[in-house]
C-alpha positions in Angstrom: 16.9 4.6 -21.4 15.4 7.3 -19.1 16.9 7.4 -15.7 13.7 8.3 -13.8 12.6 5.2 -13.5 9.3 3.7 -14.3 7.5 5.8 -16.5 4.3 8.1 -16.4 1.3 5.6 -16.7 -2.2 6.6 -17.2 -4.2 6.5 -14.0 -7.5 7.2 -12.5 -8.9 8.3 -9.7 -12.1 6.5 -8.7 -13.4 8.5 -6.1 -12.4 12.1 -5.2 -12.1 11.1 -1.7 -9.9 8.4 -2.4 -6.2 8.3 -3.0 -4.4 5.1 -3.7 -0.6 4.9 -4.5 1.8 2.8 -5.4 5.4 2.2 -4.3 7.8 0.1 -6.0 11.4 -0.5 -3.8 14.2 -2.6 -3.2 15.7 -1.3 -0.4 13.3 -2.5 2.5 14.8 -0.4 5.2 15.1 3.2 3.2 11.3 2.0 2.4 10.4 1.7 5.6 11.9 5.0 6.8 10.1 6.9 4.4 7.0 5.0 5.5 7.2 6.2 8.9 7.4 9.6 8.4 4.2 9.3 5.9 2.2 7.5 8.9 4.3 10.0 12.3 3.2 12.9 10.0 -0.3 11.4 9.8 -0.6 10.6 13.5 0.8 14.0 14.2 -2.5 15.5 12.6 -4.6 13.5 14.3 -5.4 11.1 12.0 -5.6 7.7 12.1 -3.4 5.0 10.7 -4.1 1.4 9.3 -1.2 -0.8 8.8 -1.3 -4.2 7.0 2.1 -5.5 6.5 4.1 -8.5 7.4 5.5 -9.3 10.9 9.2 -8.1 10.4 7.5 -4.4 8.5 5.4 -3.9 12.2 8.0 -4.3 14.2 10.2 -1.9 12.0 7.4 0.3 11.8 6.7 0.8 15.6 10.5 1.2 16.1 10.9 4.4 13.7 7.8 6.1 14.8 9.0 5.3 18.5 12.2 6.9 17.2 10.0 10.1 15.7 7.7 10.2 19.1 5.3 8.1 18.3 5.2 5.1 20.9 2.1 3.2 19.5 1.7 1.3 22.8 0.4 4.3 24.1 -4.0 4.0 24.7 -4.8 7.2 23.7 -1.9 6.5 20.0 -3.3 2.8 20.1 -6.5 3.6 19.5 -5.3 5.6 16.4 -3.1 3.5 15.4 -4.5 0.1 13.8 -1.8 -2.8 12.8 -2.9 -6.3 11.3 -0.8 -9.5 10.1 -0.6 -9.3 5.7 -1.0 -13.1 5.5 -3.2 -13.5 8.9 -6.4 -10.9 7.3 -6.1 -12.3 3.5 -6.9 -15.8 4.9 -9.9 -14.1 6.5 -11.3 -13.4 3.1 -9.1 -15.3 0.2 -11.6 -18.2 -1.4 -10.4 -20.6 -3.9 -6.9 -18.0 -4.5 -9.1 -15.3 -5.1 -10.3 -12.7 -2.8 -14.2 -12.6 -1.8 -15.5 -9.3 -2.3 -18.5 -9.7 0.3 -16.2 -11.3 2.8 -13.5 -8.2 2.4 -15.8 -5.4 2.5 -17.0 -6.5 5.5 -13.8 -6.8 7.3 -12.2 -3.7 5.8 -15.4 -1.7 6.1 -15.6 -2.6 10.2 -11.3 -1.5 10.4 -12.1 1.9 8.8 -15.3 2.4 10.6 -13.0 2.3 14.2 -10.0 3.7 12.7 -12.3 6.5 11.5 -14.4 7.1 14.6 -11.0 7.1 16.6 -9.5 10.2 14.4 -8.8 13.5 15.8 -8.8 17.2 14.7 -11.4 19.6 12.8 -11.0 17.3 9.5 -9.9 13.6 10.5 -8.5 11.2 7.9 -7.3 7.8 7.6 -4.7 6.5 6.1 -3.9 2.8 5.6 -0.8 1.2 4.3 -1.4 -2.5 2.8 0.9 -5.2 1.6 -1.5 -8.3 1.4 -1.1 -7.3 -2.8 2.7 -8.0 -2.3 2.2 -11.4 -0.7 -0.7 -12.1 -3.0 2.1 -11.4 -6.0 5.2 -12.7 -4.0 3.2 -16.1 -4.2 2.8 -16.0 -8.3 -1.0 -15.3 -7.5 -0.9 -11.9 -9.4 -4.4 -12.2 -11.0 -5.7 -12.1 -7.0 -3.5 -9.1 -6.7 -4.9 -7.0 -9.3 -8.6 -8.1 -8.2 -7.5 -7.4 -4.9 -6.4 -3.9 -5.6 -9.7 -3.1 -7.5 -11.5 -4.3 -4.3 -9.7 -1.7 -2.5 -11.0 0.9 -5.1 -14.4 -0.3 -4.9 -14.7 0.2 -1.4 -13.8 3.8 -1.7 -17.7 4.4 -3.3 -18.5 4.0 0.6 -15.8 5.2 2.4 -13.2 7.6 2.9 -9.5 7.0 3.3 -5.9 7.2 1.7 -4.1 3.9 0.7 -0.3 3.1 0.0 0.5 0.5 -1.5 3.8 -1.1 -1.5 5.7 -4.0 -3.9 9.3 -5.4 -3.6 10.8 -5.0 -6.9 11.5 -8.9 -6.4 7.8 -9.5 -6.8 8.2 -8.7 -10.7 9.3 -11.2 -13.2 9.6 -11.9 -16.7 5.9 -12.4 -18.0 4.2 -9.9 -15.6 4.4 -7.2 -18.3 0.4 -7.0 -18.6 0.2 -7.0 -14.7 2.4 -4.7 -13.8 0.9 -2.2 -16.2 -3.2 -3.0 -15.0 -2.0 -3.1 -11.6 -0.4 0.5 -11.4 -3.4 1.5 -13.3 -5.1 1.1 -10.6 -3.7 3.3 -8.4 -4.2 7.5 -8.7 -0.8 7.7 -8.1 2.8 5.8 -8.9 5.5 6.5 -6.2 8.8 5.6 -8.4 10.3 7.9 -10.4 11.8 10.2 -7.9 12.5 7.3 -5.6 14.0 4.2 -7.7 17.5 4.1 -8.1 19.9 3.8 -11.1 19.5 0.2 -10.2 16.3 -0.5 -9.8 15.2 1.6 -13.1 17.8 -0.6 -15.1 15.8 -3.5 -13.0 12.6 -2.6 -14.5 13.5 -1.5 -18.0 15.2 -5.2 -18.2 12.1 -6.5 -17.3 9.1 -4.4 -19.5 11.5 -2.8 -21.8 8.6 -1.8 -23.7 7.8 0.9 -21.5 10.7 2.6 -21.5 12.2 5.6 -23.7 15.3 4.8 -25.3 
């Protein structure tokens, strides 16, 4: 078995303006310490930040950047710095455990549009990190995760910003082989190899053995 993890998968890259990635962790605290520095380097440029995540992930969140120099309660920060509740925003647009594609452009499309027009610097960007996918597949829903992530590449065709995506490793189970594979096909980018443990590659190649060198 390699020990670097999940392999290399085919992926695309819908738009050229778009970069979507996908992380794949166990270790929620190490996680979100690399996560900070992704969004303090971000803010430190000037750009803006979106962050969908779970209660306990905010609060962590706020407390490294604070840690960095990044106090997100500051006006000027706040209005750079954008955080929603995971569950709270899916039940905005989730219909019949799937997500409606009208009802999510609409609210994603009005978040970018201020988190864009708040951006800084010669060349703003924003970046967005999201976990709604991780609750959507946390709750055995992982068809509405996958149509959920192509939502997210379909409404790069109209806008511009950089998305992180982020799954416990106990989100996977026996039987999500095909998932796992369409879901990280989704994404330009998978964020494992250099980041999963010893541990967590023996997870995975327990799990899709299939994918893995011998």
């Amino acid at each position: 078995m390699s020990s670097r993890g999940i392999p290399k998968l085919p992926v695309r890259v819908r738009n050229g303006r778009h970069d979507h990635s996908v992380q794949f962790y166990s270790d929620g605290a190490a996680f979100l310490d690399e996560l900070s520095r992704t969004l303090g380097g971000a803010l430190g440029r000037g750009d803006s930040a979106i962050v969908i995540a779970t209660q306990a992930h905010r609060e962590g969140l706020r407390r490294r950047l604070q840690s960095l120099g990044f106090d997100t309660s500051y006006p000027r920060l706040n209005r750079r710095y954008l955080e929603f509740d995971a569950a709270e925003t899916l039940s905005q647009f989730m219909q019949n455990d799937l997500p409606d594609s009208a009802s999510f452009s609409g609210i994603m499309t009005h978040v970018l549009v201020k988190a864009r027009v708040a951006a800084e610097g010669e060349h703003p960007r924003v970046v967005a990190f999201g976990e709604m996918v991780a609750l959507l597949l946390e709750r055995g829903n992982a068809t509405a995760a996958l149509a959920l992530e192509r939502l997210w590449n379909d409404l790069a065709h109209t806008n511009a910003f950089s998305l992180h995506c982020a799954y416990p490793q106990s989100a996977f189970r026996s039987g999500y082989e095909d998932h796992f594979l369409k879901i990280c096909g989704e994404h330009s980018s998978v964020v494992a190899t250099d980041h999963l443990g010893r541990q967590d590659s023996a997870y995975f190649s327990s799990l899709f053995p299939q994918y893995y060198n011998s």
